[in-house]
Wavefront OBJ file of the C-alpha trace (Angstrom):
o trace
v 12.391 21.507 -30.698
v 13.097 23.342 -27.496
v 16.342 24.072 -26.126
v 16.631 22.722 -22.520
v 19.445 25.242 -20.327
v 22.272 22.858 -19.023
v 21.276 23.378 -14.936
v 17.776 22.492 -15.634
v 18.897 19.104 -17.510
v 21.271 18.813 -14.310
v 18.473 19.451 -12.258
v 15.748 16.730 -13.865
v 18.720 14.275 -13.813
v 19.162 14.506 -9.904
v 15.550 14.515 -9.483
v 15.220 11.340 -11.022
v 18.588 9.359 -9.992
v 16.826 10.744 -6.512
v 13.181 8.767 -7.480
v 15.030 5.847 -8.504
v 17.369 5.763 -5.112
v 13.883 6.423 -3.387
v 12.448 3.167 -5.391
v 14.981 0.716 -4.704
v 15.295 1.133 -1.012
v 11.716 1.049 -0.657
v 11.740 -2.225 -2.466
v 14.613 -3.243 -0.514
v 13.806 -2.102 3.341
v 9.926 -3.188 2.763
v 10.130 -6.250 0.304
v 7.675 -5.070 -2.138
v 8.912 -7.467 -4.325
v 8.065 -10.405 -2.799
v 4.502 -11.630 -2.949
v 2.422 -14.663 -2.388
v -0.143 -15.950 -4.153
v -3.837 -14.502 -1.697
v -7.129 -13.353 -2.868
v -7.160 -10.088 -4.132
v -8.753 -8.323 -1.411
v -5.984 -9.529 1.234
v -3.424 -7.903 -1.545
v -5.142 -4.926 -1.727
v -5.074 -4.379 2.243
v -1.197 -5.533 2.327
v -0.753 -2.965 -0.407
v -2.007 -0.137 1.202
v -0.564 -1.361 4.436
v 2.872 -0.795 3.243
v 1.971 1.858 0.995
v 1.191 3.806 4.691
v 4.320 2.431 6.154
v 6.382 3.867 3.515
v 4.740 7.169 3.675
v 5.098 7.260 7.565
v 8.678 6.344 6.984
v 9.614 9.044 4.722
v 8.059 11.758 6.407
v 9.847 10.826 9.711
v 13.570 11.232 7.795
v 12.083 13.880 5.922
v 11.492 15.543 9.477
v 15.286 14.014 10.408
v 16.704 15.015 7.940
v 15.234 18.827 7.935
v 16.116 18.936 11.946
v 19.656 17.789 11.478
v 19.980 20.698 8.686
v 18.728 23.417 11.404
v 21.261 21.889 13.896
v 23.949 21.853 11.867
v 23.277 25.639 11.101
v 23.228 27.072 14.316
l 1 2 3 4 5 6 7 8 9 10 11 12 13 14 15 16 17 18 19 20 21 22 23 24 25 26 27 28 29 30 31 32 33 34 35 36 37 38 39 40 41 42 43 44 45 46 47 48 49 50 51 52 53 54 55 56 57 58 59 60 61 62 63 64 65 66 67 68 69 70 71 72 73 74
């Protein structure tokens, strides 16, 4: 077996506790969960509707977030 160094365990763990966070609040703020019953190709469309959404809203606080960083270290 190979021997994982302690920060890189640390590391993977924060990455995923991260994923998960990312997951849940995406379920939450766009109700992925919910679903009625349409024809497939209507649930394809709403899936890649909010699939976009999602993307569009995480680059946007990406970009927040990365600005507020700069501004806070000027």
């Amino acid at each position: 077996t190979d021997i994982v160094p302690m920060g890189q365990v640390h590391d993977w763990y924060s990455l995923r506790w991260q994923i998960e966070i990312l997951f849940k609040t995406w379920k939450s703020f766009f109700q992925i969960h919910h679903c009625k019953k349409i024809k497939p190709e209507r649930l394809e469309c709403h899936l890649y509707g909010q699939l976009i959404a999602i993307l569009l809203c995480s680059s946007i606080m990406f970009q927040m977030r990365q600005l507020l960083l700069m501004k806070k270290k000027r």
